[in-house]
C-alpha positions in Angstrom: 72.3 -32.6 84.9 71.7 -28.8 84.2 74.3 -29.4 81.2 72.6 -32.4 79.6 68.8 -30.5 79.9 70.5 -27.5 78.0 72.2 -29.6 75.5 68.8 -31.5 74.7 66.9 -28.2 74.0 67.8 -27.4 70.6 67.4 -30.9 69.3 63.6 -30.9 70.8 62.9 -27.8 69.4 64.4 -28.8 65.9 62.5 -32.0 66.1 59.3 -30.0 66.3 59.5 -27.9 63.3 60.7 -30.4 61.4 57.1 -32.6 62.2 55.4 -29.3 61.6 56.8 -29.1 57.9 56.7 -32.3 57.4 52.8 -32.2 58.2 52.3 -29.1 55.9 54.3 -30.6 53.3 51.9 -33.7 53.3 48.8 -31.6 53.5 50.0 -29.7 50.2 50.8 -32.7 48.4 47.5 -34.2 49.4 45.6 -31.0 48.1 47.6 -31.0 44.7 47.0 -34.9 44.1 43.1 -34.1 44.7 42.9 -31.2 42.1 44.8 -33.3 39.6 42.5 -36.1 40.4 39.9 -33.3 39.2 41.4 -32.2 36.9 42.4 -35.6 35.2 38.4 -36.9 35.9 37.4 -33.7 34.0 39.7 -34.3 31.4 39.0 -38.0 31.2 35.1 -36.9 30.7 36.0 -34.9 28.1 37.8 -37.3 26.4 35.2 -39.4 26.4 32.2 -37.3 25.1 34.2 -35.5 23.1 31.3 -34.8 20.6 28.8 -33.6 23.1 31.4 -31.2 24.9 31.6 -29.9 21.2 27.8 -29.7 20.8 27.6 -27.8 24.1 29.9 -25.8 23.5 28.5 -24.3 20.1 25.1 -23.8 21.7 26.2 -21.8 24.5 27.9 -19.8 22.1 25.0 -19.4 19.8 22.9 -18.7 23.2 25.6 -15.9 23.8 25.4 -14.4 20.0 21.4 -14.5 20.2 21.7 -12.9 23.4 24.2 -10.1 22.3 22.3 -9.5 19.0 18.7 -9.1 20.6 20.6 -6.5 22.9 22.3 -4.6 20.4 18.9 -4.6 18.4 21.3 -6.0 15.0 18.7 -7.6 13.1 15.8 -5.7 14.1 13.8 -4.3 11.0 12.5 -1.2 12.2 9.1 0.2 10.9 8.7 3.0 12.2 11.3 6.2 13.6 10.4 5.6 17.2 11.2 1.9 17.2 14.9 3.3 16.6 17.2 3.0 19.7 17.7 6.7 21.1 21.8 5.0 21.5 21.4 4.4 17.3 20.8 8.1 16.7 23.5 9.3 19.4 26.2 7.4 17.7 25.2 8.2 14.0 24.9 4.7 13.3 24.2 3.9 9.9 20.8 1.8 8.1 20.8 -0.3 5.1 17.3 0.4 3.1 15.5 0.4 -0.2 13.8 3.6 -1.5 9.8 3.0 -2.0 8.9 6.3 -3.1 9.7 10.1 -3.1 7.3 12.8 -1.9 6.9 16.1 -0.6 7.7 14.8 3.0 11.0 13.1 2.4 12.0 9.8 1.1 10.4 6.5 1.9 12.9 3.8 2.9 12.4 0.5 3.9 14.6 -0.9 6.7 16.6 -3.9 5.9 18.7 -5.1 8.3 21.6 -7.2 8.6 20.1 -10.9 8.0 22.5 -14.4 9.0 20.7 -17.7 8.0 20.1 -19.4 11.2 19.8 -16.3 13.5 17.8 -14.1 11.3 14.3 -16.1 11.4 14.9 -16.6 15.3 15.1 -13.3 16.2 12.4 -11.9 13.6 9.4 -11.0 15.3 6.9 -9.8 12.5 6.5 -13.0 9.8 4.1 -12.2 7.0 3.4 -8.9 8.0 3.3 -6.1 6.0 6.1 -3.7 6.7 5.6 0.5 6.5 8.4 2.2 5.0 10.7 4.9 7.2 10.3 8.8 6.5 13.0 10.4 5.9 14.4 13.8 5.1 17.8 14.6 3.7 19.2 16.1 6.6 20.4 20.1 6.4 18.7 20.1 2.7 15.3 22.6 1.5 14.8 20.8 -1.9 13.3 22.2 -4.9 10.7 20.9 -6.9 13.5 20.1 -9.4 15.7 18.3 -6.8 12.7 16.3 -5.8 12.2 15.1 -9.6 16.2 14.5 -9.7 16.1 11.9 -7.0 12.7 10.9 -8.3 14.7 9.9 -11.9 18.3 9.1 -9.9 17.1 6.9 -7.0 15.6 3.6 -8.0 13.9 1.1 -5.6 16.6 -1.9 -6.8 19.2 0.3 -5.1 20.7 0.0 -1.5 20.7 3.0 0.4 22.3 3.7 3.3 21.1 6.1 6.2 23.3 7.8 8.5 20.9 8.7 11.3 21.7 12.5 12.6 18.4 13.0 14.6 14.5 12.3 15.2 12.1 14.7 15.1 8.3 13.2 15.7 8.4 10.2 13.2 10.7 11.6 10.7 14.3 10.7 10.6 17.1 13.4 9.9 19.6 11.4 7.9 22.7 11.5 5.7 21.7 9.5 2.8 24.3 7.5 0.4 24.0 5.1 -2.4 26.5 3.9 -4.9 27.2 5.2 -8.5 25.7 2.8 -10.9 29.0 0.2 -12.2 30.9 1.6 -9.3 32.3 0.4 -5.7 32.3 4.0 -4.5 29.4 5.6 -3.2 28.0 9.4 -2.7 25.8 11.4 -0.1 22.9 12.6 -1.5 22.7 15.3 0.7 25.9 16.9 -0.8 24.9 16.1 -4.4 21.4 18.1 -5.0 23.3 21.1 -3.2 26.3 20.4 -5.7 23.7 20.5 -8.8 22.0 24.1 -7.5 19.2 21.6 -6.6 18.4 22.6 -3.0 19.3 25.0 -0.6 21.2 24.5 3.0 19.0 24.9 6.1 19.1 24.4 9.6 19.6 20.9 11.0 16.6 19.8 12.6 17.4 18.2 16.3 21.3 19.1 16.4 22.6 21.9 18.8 24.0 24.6 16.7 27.0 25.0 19.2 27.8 21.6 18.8 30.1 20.1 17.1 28.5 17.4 14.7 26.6 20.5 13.8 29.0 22.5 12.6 31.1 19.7 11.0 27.4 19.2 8.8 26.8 22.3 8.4 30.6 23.3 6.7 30.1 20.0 4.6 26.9 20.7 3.0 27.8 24.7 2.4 30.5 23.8 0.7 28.6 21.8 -1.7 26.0 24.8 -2.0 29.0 27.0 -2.5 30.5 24.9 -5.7 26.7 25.3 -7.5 26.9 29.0 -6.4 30.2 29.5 -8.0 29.5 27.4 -11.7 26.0 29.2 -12.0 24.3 25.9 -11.8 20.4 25.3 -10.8 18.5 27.9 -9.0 22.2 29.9 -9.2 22.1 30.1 -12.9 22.3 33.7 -14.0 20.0 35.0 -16.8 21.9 36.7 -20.4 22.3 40.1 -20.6 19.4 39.8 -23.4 17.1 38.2 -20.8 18.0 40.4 -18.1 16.9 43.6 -20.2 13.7 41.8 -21.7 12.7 41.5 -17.9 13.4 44.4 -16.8 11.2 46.1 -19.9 8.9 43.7 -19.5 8.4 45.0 -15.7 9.1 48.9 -15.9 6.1 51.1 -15.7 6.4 52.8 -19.0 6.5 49.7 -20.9 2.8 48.4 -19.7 1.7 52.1 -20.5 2.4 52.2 -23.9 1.0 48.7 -24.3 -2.0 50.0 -22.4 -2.1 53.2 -25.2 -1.6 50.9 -27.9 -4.6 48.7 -27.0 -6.9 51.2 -26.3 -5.9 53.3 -29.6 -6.7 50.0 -31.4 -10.0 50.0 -29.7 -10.8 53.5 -30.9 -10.1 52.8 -34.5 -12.6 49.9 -34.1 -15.0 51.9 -33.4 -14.7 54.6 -35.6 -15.0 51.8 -38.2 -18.1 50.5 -36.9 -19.4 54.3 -36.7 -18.6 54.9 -40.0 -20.0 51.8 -41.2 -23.3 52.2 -39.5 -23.6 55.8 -40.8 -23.3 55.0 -44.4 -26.3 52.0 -43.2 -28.7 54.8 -42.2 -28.1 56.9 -45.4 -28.8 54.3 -47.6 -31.8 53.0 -46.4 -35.2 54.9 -48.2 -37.5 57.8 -46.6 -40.4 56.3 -46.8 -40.4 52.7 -44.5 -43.0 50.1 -43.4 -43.6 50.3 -39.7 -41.1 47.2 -38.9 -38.0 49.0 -41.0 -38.6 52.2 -39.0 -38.6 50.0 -35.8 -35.4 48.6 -37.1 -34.4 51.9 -37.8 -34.8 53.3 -34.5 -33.2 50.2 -33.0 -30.0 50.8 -34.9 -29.9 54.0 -34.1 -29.5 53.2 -30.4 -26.9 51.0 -31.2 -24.9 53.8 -33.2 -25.4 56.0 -29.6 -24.1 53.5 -27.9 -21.3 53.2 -30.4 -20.4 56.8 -29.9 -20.5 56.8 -26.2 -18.2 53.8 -26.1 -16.2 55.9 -28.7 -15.7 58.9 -26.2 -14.9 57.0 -23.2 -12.2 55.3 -25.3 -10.6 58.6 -26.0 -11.1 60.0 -22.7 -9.0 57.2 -21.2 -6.2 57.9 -24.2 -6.4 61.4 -22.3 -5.8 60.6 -19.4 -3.4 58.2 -20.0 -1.4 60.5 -22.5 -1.2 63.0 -19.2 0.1 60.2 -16.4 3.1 59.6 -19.5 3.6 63.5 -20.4 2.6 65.2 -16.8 4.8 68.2 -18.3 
């Protein structure tokens, strides 16, 4: 007996684990036939409305663009500096715009942003509403009144300008500005241009760190525009001849507005010597003997010639003096 019960043992044992696998085995299949069944209902479905799995599908993505660009702010048109994200000016992103106008302040630009068909009038918020243009100053640039009539004569409205924003200060925008070359693909920074014609100076960037480094990488791009102008003599760096730089400096020394002062007060003398001599040779012609109204006449030019003659000796007094501040020996 205690031989058979140890001989049965294993097989119960065995039995037992193979009812256990056998249940798992089922359970597995039963969970993989009901996800296929799922699976297969959802892809029947699809099969079956195969248009209006389409059609949701395009309008969640749309939903997802409109989201995303309303975010990002992509086809906002800003109107004024502070609408700008701060993120915008941090990352130097770039605006499309048309110049309006050039004044003292800076440039006028209006915004235009990126514009898609059907997105564009659903994410516009101002319709029929009249826009104000963006102020904007060439950033690192002290224009001259001759750069300002440059970009006056080289910048037209029909252009497209681009604006590289570099910082914000109150509502004015510090900007790298770019347009294309009339019949050209490429296009140029207007910034590095006037400085390259001797058209403005460099100055300090407004709202920039000068230890950091988008400073300094400006800052080395616009002085070496200023430099080129500097070196060709162009603009304000133009030299004067050697015939103008000697007329000036006669014109300005001290002993050339003497002699002109000499010369015009000499001339003044001889006047009135002339007008001396004139009214003496007057008195002697005129007769002894005189009605009452002549010798009132008479008397009356006499004052005259007085007055003449005092006038006369201030005139030489002041060649006197002047003679002595030329000749103090």
């Amino acid at each position: 007996m205690h031989r058979e019960n140890v001989n049965n043992m294993p097989e119960s044992s065995t039995e037992t684990e193979t009812e256990e696998g056998k249940r798992d085995r089922q359970q597995r299949d039963e969970a993989t036939r009901s996800s296929r069944n799922v699976v297969s209902v959802i892809s029947q479905f699809a099969d079956d409305n195969l248009t209006l799995v389409r059609n949701i599908s395009t309008g969640l993505a749309i939903a997802g663009v409109i989201v995303i660009a309303r975010s990002i702010k992509l086809m906002t048109k800003f109107q004024t500096a502070c609408q700008i994200p701060p993120r915008f000016i941090e990352r130097n992103v770039s605006l499309r715009g048309k110049v309006h106008s050039i004044t003292e302040r800076g440039l006028e630009v209006e915004h235009v942003p990126i514009y898609l068909p059907v997105l564009s009038p659903l994410l516009s918020k101002h319709k029929d509403v009249s826009t104000g243009p963006l102020l904007v100053h060439l950033a690192g640039v002290e224009l001259t009144p001759e750069g300002r009539v440059w970009l006056q004569q080289n910048v037209t409205p029909a252009q497209t300008v681009w604006l590289k924003l570099i910082s914000r200060e109150d509502d004015t925008l510090h900007c790298l500005v770019s347009q294309s070359r009339q019949g050209s693909l490429w296009s140029y920074c207007l910034n590095e241009e006037v400085l390259r014609l001797g058209l403005a100076r460099t100055a300090p960037i407004a709202g920039v760190l000068p230890d950091s480094r988008l400073y300094w990488h400006l800052h080395k791009r616009l002085h070496k525009a200023e430099v080129k102008a500097e070196r060709k003599g162009w603009g304000l760096w133009k030299e004067d001849s050697l015939w103008e730089r000697t007329s000036k400096a006669i014109r300005d020394s001290a002993l050339f507005r003497l002699i002109i002062q000499l010369f015009v007060l000499l001339r003044l003398s001889s006047s009135h010597h002339e007008l001396l001599g004139g009214e003496q040779e007057r008195r002697a012609s005129v007769p002894t003997a005189l009605p009452d109204r002549q010798q009132h006449l008479s008397r009356g030019a006499m004052h005259e010639c007085d007055a003449v003659r005092d006038a006369d000796g201030e005139a030489e007094g002041r060649i006197q003096r002047a003679g002595e501040t030329l000749l103090p020996g």
